[in-house]
mmCIF file of the N, C-alpha and C atoms, coordinates in Angstrom:
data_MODEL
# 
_entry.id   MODEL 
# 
loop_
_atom_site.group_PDB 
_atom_site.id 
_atom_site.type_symbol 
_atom_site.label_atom_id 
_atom_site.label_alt_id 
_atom_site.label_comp_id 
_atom_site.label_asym_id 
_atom_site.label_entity_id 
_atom_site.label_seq_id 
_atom_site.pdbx_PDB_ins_code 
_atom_site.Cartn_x 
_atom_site.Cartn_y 
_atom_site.Cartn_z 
_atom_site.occupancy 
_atom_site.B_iso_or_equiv 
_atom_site.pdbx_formal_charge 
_atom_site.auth_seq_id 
_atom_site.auth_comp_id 
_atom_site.auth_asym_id 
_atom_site.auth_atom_id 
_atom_site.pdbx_PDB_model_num 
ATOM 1   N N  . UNK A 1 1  ? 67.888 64.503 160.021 1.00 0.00 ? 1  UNK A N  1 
ATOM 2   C CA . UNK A 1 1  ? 68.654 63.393 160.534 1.00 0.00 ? 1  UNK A CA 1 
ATOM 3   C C  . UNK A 1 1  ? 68.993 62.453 159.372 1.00 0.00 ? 1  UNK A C  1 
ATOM 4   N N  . UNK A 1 2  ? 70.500 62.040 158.862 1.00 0.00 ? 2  UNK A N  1 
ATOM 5   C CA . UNK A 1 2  ? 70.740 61.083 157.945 1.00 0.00 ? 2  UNK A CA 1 
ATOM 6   C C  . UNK A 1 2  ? 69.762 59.703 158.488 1.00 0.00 ? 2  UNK A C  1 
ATOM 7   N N  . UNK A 1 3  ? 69.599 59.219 157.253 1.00 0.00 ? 3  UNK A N  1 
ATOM 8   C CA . UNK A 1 3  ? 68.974 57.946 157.037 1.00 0.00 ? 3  UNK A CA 1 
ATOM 9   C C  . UNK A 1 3  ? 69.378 57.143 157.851 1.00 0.00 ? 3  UNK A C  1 
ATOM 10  N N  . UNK A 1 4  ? 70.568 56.629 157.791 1.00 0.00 ? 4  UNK A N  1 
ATOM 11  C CA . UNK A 1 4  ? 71.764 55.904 158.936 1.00 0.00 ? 4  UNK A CA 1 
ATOM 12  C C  . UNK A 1 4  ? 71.422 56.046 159.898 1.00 0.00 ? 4  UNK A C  1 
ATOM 13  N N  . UNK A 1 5  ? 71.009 57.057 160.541 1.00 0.00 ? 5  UNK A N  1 
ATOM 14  C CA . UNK A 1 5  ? 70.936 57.428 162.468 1.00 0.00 ? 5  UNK A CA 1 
ATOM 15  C C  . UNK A 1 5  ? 69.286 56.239 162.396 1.00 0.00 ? 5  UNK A C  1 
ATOM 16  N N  . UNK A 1 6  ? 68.898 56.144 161.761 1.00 0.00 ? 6  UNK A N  1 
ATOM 17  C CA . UNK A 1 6  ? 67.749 54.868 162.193 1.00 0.00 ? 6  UNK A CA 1 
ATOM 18  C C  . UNK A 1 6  ? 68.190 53.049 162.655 1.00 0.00 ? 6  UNK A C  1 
ATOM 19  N N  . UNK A 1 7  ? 69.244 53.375 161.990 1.00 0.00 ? 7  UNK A N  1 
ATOM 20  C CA . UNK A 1 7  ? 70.248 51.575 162.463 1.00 0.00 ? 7  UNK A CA 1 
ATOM 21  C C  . UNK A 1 7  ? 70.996 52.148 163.873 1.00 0.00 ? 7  UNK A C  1 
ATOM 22  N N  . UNK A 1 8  ? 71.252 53.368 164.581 1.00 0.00 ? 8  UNK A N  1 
ATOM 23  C CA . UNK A 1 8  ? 72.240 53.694 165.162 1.00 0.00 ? 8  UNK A CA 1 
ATOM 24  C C  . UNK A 1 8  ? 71.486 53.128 166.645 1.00 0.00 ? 8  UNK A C  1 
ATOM 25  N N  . UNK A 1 9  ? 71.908 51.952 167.120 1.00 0.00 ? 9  UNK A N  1 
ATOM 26  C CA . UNK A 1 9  ? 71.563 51.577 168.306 1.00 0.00 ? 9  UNK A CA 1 
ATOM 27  C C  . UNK A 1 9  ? 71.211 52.405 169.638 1.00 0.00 ? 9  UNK A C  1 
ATOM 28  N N  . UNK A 1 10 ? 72.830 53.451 169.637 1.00 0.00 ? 10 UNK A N  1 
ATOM 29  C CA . UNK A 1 10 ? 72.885 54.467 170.530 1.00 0.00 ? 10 UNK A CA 1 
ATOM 30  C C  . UNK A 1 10 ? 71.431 55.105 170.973 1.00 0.00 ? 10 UNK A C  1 
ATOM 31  N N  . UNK A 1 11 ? 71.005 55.827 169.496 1.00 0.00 ? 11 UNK A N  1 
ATOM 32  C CA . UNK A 1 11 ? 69.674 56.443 169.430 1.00 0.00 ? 11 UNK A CA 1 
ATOM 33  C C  . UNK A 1 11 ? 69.003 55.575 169.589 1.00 0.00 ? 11 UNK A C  1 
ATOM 34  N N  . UNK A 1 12 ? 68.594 54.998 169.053 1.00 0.00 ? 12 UNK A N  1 
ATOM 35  C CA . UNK A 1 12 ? 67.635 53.911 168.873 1.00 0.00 ? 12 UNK A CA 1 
ATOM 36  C C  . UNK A 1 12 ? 67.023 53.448 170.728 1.00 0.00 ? 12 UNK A C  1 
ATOM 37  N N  . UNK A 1 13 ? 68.462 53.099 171.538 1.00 0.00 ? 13 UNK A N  1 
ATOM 38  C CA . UNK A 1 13 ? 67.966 53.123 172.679 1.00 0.00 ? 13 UNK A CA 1 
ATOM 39  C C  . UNK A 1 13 ? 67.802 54.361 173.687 1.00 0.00 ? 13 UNK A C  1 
ATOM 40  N N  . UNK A 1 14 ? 68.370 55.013 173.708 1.00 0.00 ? 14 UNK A N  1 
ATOM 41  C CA . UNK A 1 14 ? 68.186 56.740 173.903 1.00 0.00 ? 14 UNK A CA 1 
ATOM 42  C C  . UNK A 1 14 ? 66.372 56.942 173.988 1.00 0.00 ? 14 UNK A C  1 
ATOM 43  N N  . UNK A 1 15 ? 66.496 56.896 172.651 1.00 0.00 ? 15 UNK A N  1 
ATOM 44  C CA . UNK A 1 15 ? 65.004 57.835 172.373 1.00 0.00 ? 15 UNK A CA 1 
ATOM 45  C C  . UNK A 1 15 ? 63.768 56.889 172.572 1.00 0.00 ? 15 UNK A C  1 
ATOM 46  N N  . UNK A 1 16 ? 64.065 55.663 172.825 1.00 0.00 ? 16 UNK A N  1 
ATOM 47  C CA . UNK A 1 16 ? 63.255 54.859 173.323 1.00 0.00 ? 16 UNK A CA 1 
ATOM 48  C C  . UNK A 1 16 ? 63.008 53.888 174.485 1.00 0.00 ? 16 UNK A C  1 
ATOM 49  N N  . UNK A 1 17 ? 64.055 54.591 175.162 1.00 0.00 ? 17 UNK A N  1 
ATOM 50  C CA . UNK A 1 17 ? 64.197 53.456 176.449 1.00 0.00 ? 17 UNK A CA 1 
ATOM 51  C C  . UNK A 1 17 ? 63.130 53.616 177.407 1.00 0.00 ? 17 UNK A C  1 
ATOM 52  N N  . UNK A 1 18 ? 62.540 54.647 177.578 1.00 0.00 ? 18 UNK A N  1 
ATOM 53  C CA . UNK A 1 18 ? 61.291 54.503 178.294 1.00 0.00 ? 18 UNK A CA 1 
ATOM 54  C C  . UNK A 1 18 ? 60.096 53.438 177.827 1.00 0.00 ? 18 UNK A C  1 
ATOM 55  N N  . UNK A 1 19 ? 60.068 52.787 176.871 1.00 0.00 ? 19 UNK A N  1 
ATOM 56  C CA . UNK A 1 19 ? 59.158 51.722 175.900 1.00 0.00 ? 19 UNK A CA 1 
ATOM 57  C C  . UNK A 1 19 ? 60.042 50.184 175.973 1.00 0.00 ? 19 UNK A C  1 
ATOM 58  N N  . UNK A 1 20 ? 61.043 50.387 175.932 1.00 0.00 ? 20 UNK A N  1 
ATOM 59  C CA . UNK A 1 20 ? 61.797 48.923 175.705 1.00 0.00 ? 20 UNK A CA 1 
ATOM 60  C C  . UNK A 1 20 ? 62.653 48.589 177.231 1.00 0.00 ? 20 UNK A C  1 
ATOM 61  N N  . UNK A 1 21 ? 62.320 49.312 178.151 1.00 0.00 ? 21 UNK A N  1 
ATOM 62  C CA . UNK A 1 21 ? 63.231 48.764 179.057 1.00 0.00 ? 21 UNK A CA 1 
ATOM 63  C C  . UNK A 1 21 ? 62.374 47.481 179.578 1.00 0.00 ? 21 UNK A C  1 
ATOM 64  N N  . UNK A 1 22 ? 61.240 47.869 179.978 1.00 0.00 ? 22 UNK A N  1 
ATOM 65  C CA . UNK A 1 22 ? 60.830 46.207 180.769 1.00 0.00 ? 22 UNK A CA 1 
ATOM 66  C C  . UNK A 1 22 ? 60.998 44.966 179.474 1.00 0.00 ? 22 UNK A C  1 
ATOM 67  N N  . UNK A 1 23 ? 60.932 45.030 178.162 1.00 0.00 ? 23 UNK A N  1 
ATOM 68  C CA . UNK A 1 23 ? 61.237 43.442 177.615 1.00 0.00 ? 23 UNK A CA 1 
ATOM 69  C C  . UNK A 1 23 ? 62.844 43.390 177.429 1.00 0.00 ? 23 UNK A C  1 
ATOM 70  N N  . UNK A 1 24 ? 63.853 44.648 177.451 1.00 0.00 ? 24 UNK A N  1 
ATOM 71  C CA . UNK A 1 24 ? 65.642 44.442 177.141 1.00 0.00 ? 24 UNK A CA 1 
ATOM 72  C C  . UNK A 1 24 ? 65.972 44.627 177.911 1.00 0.00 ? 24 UNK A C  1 
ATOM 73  N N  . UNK A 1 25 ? 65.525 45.461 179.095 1.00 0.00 ? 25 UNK A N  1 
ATOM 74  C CA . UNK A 1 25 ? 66.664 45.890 180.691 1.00 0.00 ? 25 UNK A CA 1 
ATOM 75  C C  . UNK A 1 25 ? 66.736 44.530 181.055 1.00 0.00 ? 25 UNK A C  1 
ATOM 76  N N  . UNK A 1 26 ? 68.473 44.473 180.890 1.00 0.00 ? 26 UNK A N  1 
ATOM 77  C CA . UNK A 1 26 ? 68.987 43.032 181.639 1.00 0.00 ? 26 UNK A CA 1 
ATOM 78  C C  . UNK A 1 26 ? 69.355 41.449 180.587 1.00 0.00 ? 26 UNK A C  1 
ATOM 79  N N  . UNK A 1 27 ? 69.133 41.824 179.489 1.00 0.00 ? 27 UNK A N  1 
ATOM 80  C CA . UNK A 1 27 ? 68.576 41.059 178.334 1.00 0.00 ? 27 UNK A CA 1 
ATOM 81  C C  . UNK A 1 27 ? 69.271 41.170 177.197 1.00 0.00 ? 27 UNK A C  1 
ATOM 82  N N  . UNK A 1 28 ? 70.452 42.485 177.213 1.00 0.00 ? 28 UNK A N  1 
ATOM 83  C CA . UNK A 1 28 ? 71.358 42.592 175.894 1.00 0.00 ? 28 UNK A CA 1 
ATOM 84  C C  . UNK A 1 28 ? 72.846 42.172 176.317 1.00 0.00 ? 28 UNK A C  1 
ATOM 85  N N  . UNK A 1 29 ? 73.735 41.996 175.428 1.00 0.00 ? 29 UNK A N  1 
ATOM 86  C CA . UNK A 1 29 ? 74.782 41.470 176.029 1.00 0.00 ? 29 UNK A CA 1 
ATOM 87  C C  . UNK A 1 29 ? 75.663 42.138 174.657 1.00 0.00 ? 29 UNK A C  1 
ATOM 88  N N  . UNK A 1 30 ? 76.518 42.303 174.713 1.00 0.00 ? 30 UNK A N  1 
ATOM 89  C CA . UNK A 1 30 ? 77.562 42.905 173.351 1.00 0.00 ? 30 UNK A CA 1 
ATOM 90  C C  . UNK A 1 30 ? 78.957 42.958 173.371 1.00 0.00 ? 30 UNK A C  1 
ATOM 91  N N  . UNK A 1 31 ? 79.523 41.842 172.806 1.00 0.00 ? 31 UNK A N  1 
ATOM 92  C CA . UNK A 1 31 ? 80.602 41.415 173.185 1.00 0.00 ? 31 UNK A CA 1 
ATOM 93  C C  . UNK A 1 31 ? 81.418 41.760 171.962 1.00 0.00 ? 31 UNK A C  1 
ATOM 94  N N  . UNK A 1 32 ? 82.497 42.201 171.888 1.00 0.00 ? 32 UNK A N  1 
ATOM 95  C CA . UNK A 1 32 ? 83.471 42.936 170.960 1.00 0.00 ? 32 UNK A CA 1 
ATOM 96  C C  . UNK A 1 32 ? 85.190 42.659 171.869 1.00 0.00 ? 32 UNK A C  1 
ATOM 97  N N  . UNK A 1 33 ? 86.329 42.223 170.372 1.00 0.00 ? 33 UNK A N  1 
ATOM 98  C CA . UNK A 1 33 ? 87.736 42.408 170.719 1.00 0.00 ? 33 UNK A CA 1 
ATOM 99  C C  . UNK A 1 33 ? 87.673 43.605 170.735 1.00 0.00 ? 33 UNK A C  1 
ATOM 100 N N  . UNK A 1 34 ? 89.372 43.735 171.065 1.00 0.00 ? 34 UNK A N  1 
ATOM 101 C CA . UNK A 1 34 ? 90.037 44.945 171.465 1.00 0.00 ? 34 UNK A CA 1 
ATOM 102 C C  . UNK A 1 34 ? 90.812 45.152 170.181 1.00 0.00 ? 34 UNK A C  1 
ATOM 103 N N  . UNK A 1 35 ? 90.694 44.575 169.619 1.00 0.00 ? 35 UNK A N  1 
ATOM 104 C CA . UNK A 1 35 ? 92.202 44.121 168.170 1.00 0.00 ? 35 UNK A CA 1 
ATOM 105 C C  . UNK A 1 35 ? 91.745 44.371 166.907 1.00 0.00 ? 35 UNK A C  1 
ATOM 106 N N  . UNK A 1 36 ? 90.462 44.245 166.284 1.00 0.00 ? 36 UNK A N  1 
ATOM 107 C CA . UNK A 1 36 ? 90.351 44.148 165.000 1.00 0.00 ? 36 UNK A CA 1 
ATOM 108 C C  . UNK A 1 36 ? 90.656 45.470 164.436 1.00 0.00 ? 36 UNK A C  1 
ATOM 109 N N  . UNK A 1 37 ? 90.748 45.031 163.016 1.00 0.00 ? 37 UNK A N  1 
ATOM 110 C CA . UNK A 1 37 ? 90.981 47.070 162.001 1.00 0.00 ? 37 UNK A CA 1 
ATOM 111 C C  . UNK A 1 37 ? 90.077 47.906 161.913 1.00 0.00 ? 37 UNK A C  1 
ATOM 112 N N  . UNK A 1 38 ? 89.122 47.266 162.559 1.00 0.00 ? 38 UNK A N  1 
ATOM 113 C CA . UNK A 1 38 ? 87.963 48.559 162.554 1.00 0.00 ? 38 UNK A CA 1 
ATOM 114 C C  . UNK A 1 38 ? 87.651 49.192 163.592 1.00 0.00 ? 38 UNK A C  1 
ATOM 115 N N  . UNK A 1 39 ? 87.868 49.161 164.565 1.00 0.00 ? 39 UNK A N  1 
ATOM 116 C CA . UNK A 1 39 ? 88.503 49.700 166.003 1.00 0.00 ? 39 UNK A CA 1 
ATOM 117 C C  . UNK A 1 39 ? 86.314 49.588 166.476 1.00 0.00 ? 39 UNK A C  1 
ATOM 118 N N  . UNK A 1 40 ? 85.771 48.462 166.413 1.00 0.00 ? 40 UNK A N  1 
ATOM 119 C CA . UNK A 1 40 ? 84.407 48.340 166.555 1.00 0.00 ? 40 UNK A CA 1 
ATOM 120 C C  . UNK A 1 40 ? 84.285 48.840 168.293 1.00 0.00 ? 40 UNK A C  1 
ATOM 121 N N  . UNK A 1 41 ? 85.672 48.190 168.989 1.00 0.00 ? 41 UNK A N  1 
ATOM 122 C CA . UNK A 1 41 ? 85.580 48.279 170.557 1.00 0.00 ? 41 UNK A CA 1 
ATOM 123 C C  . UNK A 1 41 ? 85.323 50.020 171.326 1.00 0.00 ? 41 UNK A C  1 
ATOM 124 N N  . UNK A 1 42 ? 85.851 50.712 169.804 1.00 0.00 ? 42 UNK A N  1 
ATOM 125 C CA . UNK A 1 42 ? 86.016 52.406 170.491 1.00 0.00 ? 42 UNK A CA 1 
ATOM 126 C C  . UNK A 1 42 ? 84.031 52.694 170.156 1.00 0.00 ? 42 UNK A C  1 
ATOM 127 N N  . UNK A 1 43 ? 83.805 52.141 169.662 1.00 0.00 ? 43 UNK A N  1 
ATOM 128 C CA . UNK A 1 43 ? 81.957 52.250 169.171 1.00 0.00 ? 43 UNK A CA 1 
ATOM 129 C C  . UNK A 1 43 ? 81.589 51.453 170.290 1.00 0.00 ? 43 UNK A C  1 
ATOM 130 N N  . UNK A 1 44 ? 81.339 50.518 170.585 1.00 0.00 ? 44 UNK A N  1 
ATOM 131 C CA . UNK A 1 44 ? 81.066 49.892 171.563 1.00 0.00 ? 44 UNK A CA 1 
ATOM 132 C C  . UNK A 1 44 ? 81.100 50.646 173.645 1.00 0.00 ? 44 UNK A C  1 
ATOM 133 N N  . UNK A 1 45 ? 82.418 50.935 173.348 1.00 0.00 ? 45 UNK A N  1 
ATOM 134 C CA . UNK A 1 45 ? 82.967 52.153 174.443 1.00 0.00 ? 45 UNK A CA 1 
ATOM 135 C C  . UNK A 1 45 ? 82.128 53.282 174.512 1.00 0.00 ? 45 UNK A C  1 
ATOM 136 N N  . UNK A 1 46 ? 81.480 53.867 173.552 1.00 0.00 ? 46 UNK A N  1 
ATOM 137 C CA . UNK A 1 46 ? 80.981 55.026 173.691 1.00 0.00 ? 46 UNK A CA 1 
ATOM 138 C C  . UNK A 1 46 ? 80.216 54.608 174.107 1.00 0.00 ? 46 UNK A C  1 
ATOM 139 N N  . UNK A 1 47 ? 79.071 53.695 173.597 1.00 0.00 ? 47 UNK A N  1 
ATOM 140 C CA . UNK A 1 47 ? 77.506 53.283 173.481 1.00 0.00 ? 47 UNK A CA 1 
ATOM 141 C C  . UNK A 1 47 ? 77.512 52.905 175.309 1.00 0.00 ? 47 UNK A C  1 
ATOM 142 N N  . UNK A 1 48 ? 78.824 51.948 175.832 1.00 0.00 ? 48 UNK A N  1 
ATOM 143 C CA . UNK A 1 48 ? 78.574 51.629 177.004 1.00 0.00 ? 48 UNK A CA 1 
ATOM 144 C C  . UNK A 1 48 ? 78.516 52.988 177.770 1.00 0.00 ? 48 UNK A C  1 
ATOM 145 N N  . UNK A 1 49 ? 79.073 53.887 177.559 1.00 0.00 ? 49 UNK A N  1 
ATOM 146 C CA . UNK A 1 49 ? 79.187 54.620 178.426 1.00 0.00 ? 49 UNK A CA 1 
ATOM 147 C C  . UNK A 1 49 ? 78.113 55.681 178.295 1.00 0.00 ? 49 UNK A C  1 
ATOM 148 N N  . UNK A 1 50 ? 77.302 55.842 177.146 1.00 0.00 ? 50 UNK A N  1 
ATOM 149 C CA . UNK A 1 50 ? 76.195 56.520 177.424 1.00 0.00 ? 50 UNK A CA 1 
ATOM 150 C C  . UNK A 1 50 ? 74.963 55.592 177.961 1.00 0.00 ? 50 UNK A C  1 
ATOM 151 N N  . UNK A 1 51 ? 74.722 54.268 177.954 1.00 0.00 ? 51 UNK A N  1 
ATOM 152 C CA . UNK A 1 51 ? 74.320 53.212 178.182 1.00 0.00 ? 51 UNK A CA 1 
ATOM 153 C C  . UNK A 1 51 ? 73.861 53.901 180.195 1.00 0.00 ? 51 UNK A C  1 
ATOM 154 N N  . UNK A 1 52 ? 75.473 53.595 180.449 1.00 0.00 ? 52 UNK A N  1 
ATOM 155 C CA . UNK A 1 52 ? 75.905 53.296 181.963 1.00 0.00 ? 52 UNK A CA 1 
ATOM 156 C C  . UNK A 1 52 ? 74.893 55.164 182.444 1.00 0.00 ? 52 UNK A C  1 
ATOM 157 N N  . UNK A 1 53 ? 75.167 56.296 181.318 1.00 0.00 ? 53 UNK A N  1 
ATOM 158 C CA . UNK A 1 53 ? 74.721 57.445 182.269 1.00 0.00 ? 53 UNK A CA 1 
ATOM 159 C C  . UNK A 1 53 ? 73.109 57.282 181.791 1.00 0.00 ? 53 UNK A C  1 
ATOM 160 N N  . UNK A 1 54 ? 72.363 56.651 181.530 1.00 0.00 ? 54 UNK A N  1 
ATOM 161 C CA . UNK A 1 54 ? 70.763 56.245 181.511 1.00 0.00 ? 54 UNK A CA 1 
ATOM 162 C C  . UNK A 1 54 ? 70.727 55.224 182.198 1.00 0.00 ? 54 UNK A C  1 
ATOM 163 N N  . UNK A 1 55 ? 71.395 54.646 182.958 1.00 0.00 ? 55 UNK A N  1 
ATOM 164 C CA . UNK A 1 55 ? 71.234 53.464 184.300 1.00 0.00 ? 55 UNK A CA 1 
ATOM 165 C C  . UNK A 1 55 ? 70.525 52.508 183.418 1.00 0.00 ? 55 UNK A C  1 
ATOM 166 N N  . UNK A 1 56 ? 70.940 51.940 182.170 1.00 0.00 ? 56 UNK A N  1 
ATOM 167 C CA . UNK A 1 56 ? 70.487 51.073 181.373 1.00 0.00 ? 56 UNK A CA 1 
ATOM 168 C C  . UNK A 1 56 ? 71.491 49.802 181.816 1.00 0.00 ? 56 UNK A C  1 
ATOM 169 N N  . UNK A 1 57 ? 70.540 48.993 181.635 1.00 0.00 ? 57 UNK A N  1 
ATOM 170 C CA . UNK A 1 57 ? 71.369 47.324 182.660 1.00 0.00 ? 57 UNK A CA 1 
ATOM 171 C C  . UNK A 1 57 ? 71.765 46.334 180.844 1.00 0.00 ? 57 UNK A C  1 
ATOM 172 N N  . UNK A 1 58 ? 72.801 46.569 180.564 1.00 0.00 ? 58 UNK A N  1 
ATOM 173 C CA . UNK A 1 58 ? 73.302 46.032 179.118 1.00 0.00 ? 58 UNK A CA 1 
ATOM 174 C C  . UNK A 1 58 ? 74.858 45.260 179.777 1.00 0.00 ? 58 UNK A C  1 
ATOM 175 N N  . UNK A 1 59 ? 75.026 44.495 179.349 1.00 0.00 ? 59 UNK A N  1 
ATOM 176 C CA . UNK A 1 59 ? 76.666 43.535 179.663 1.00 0.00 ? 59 UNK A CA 1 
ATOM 177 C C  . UNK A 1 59 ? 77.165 43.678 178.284 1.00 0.00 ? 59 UNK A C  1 
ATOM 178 N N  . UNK A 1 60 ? 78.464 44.648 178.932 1.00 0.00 ? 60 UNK A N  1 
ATOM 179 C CA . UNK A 1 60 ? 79.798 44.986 177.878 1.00 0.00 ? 60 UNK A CA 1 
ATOM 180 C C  . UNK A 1 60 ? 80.501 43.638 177.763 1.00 0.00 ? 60 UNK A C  1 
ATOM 181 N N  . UNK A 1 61 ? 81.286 43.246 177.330 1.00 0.00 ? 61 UNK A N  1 
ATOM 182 C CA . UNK A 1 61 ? 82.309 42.718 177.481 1.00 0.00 ? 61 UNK A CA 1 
ATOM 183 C C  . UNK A 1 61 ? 83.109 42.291 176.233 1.00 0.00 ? 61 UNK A C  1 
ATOM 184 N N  . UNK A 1 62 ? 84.189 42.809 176.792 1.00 0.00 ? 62 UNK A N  1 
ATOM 185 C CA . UNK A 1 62 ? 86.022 42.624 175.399 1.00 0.00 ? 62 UNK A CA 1 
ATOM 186 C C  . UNK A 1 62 ? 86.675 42.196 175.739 1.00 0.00 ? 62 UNK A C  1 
ATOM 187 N N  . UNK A 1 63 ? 86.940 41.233 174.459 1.00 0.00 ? 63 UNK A N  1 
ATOM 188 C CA . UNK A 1 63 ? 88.276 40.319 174.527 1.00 0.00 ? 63 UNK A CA 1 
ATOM 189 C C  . UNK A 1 63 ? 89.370 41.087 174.159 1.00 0.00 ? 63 UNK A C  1 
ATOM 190 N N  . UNK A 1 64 ? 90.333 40.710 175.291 1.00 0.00 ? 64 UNK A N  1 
ATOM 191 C CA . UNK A 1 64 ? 91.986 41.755 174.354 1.00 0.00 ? 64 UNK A CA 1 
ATOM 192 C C  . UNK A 1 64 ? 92.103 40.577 173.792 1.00 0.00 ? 64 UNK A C  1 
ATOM 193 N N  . UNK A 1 65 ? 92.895 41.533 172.704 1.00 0.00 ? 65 UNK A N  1 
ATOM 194 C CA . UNK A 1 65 ? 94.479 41.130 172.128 1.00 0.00 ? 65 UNK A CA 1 
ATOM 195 C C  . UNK A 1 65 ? 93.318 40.057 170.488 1.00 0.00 ? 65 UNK A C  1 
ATOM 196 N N  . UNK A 1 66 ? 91.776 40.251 170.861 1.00 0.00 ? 66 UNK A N  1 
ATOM 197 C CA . UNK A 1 66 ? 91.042 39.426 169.362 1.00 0.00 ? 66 UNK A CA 1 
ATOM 198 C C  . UNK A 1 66 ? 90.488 40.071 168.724 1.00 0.00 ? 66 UNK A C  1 
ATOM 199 N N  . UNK A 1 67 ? 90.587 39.865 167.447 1.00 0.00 ? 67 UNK A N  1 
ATOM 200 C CA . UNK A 1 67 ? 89.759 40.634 166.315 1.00 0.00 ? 67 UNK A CA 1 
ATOM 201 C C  . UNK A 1 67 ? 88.301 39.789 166.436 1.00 0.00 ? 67 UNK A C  1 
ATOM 202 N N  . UNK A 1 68 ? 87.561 41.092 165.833 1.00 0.00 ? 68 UNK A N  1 
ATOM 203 C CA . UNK A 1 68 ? 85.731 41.043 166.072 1.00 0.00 ? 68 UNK A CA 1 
ATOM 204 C C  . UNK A 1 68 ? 85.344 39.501 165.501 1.00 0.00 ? 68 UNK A C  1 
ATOM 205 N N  . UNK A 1 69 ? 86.568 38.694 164.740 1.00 0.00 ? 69 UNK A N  1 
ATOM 206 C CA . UNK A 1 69 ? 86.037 37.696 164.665 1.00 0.00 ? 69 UNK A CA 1 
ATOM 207 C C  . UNK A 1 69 ? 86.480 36.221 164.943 1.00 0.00 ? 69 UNK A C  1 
ATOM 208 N N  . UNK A 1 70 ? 87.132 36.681 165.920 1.00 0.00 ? 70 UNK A N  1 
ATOM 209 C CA . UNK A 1 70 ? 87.956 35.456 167.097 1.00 0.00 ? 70 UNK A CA 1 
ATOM 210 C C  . UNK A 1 70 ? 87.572 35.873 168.284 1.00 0.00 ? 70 UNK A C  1 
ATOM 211 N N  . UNK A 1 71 ? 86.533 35.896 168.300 1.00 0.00 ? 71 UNK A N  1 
ATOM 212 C CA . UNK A 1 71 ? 85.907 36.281 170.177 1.00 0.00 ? 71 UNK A CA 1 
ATOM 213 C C  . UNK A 1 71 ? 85.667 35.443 171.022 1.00 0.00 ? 71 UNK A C  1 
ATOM 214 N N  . UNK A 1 72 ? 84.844 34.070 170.287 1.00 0.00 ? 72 UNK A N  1 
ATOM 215 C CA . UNK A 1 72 ? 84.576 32.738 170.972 1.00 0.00 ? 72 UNK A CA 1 
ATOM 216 C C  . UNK A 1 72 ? 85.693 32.003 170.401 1.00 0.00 ? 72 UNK A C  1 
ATOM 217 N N  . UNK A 1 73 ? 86.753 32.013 169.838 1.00 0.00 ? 73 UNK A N  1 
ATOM 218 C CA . UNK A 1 73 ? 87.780 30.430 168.870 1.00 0.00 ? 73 UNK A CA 1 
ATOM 219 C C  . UNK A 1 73 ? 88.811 30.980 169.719 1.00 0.00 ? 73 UNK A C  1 
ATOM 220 N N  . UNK A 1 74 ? 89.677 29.895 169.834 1.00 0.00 ? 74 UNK A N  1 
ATOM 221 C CA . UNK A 1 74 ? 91.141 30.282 170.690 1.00 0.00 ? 74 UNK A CA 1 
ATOM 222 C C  . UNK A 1 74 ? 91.818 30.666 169.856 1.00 0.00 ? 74 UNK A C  1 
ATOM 223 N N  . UNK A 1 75 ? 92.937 31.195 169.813 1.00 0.00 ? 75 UNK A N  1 
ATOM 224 C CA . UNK A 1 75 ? 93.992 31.701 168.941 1.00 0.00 ? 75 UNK A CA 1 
ATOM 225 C C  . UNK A 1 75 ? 95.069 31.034 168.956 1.00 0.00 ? 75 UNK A C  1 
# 
């Protein structure tokens, strides 16, 4: 396994959610635009959606039309 897959949240909660759900189930929140150049929202998309098939309780939520770093400032 590259070094990297140890920061990779995905895994990270995957392979450990039987240990961390009673102190994070309900408790993470991850909020990402729809707009920036690094397309962070299509990473985010995946994670929710393997998230959602382990009945893991995490709050998505994206701003259209803002980059990853106009999420809370008006435009």
């Amino acid at each position: 396994m590259p070094s990297r897959s140890r920061y990779d949240l995905s895994i990270i909660l995957r392979e450990n959610w039987s240990d961390l759900k009673e102190d994070l189930d309900g408790k993470i929140r991850i909020s990402v635009g729809t707009s920036d150049n690094l397309f962070l929202n299509r990473s985010v998309e995946l994670l929710e959606k393997e998230m959602k098939s382990l009945n893991v309780n995490i709050k998505f939520d994206y701003f259209l039309w803002r980059p990853f770093y106009f999420i809370y400032r008006r435009l």
